[in-house]
Biotite code that builds the C-alpha atoms (Angstrom):
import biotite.structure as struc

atoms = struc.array([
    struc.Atom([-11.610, 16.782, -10.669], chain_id="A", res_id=1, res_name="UNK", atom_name="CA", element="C"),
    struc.Atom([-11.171, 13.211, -10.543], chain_id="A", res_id=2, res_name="UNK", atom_name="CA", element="C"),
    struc.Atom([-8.178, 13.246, -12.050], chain_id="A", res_id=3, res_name="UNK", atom_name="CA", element="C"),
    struc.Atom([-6.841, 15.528, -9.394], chain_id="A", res_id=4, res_name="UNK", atom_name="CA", element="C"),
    struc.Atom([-8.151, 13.093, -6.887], chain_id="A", res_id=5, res_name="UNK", atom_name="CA", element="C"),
    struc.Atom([-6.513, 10.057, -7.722], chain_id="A", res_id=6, res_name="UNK", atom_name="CA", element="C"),
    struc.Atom([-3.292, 11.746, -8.502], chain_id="A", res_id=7, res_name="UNK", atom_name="CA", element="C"),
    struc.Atom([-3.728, 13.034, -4.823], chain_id="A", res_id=8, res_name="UNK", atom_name="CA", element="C"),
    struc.Atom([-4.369, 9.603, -3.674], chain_id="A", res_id=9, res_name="UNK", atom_name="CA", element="C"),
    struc.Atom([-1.788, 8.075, -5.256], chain_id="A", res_id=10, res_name="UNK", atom_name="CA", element="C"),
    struc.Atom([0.948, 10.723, -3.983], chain_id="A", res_id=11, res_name="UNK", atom_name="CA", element="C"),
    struc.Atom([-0.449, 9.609, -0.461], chain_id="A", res_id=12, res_name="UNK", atom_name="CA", element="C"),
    struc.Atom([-0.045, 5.734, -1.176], chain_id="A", res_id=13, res_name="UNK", atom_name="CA", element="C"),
    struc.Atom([3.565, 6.601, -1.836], chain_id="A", res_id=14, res_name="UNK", atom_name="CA", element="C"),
    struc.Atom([4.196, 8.677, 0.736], chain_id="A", res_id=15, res_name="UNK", atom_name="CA", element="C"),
    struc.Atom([2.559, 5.999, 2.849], chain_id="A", res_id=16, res_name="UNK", atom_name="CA", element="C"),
    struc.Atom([4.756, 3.479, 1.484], chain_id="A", res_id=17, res_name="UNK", atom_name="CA", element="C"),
    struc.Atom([8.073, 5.673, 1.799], chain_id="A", res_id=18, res_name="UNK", atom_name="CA", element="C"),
    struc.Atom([7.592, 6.229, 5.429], chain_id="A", res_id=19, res_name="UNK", atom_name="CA", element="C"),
    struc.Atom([6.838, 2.892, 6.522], chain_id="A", res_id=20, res_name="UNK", atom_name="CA", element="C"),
    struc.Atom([9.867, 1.567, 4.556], chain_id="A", res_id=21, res_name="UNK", atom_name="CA", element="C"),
    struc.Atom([12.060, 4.501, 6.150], chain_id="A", res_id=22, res_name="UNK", atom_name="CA", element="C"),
    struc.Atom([10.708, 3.929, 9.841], chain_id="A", res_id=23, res_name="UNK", atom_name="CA", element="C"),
    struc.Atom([10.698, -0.266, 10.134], chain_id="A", res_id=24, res_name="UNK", atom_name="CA", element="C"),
    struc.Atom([13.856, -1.006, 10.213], chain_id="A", res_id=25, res_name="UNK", atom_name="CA", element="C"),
    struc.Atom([14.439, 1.663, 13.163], chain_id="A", res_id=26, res_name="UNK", atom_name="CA", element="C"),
    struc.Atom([11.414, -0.133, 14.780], chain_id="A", res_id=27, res_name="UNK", atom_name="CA", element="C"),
    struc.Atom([13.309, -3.383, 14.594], chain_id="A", res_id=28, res_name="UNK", atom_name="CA", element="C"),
    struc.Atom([16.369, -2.666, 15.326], chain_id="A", res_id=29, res_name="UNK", atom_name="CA", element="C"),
    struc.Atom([15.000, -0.606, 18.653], chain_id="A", res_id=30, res_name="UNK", atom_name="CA", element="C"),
    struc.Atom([12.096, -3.071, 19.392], chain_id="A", res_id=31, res_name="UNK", atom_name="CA", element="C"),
    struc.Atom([12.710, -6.429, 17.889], chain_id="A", res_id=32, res_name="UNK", atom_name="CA", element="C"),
    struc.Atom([15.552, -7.750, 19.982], chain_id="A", res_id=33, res_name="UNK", atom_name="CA", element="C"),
    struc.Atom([13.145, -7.555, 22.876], chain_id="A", res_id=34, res_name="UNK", atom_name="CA", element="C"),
    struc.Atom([10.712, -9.149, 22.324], chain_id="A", res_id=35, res_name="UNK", atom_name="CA", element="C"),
    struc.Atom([9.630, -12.789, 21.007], chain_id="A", res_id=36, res_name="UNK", atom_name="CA", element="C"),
    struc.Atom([9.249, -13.380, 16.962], chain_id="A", res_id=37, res_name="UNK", atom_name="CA", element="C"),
    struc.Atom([5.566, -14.379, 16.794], chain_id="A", res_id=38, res_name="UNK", atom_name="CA", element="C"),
    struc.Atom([4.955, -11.084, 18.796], chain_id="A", res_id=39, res_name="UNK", atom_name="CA", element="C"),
    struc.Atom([7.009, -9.184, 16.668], chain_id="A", res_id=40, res_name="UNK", atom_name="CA", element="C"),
    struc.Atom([5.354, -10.891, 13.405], chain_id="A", res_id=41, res_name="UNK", atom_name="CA", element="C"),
    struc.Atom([2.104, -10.088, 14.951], chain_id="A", res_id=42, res_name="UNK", atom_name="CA", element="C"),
    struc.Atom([2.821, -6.231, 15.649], chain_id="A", res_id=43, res_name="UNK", atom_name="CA", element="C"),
    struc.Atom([4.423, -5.952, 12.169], chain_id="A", res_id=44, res_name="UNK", atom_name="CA", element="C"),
    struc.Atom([1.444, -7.081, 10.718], chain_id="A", res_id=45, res_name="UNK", atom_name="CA", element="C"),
    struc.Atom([-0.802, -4.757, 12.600], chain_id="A", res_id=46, res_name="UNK", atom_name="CA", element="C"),
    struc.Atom([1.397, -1.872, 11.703], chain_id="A", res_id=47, res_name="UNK", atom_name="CA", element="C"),
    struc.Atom([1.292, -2.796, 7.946], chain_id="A", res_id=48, res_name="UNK", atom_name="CA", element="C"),
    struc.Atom([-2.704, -3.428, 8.316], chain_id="A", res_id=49, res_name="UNK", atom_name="CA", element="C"),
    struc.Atom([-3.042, 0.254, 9.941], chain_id="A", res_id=50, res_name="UNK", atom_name="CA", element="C"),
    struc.Atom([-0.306, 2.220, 9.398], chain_id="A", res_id=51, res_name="UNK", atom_name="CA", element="C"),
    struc.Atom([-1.723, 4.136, 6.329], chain_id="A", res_id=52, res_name="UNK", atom_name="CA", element="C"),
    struc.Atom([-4.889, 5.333, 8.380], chain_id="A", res_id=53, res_name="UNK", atom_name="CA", element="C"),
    struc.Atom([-2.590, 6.532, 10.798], chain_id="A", res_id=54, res_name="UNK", atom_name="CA", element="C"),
    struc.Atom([-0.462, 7.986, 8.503], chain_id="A", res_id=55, res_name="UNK", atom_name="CA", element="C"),
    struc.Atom([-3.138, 9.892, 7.065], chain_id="A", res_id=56, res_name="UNK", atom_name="CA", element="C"),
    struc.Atom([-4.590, 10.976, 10.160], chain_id="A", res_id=57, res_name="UNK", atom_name="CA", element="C"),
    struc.Atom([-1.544, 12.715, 10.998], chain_id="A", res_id=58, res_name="UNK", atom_name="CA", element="C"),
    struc.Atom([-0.387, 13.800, 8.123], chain_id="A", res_id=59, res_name="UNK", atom_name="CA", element="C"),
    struc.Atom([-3.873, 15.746, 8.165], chain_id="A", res_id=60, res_name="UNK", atom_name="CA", element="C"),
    struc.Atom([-2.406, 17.567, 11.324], chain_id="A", res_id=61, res_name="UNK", atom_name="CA", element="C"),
    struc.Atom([1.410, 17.610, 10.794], chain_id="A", res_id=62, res_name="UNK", atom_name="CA", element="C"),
    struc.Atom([1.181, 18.032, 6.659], chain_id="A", res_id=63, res_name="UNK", atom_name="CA", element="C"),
    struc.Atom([4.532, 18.902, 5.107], chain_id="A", res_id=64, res_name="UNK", atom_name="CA", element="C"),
    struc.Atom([6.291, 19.974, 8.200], chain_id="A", res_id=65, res_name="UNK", atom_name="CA", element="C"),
    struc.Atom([9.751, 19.693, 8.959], chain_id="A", res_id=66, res_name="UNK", atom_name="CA", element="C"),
    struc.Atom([9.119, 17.630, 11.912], chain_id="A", res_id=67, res_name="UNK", atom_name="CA", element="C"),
    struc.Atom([6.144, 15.242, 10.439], chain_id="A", res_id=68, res_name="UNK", atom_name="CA", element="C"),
    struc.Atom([8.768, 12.237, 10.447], chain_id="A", res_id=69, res_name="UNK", atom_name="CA", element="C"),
    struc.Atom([9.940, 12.415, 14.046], chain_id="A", res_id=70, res_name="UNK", atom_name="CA", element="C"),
    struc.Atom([6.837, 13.493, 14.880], chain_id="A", res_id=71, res_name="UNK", atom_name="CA", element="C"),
    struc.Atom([5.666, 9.854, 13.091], chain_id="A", res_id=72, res_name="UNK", atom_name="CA", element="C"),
    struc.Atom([8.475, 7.671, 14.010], chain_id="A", res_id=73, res_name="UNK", atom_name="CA", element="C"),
    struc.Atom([7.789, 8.960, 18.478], chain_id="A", res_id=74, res_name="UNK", atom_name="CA", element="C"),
    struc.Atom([4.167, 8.010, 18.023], chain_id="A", res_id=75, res_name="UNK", atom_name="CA", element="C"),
    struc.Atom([5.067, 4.681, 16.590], chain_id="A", res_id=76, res_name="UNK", atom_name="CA", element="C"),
    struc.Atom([8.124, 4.334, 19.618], chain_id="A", res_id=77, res_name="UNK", atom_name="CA", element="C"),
    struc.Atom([5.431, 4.881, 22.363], chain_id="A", res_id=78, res_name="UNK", atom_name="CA", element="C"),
    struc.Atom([3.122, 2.430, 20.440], chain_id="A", res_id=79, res_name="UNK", atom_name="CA", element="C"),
    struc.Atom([5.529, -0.494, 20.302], chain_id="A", res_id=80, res_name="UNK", atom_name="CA", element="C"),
    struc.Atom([6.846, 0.086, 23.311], chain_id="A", res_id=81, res_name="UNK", atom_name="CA", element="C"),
])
């Protein structure tokens, strides 16, 4: 059972990881332009800081669905902007 668990957990870290690599650069290249670079730094560090609780958290309601990376990547758009 444990084992189960921390395979699970690890699946999530990389999933975690995956998305966050996929959906940055679309965040910067929609966002960062705009806005000055301390206040970018300091939003890309609070994304990095929270994004996996996030990511869980909706993941938990979205799962494996088609959709779960727009679904993802709008949140994040409202949120930055």
């Amino acid at each position: 059972m444990v084992h189960g668990k921390l395979t699970e957990r690890l699946s999530m870290e990389k999933k975690v990881a995956a998305t966050l690599r996929r959906l940055l650069p679309r965040l910067e290249e929609r966002f960062k332009p705009h806005v000055e670079p301390d206040e970018w730094q300091g939003f890309e560090e609070r994304l990095r800081r929270n994004f996996p609780q996030l990511f869980e958290g909706l993941h938990f309601l979205y799962g494996d669905a088609y959709d779960f990376f727009f679904h993802v990547e709008s949140i994040l758009a409202s949120a930055t902007h």
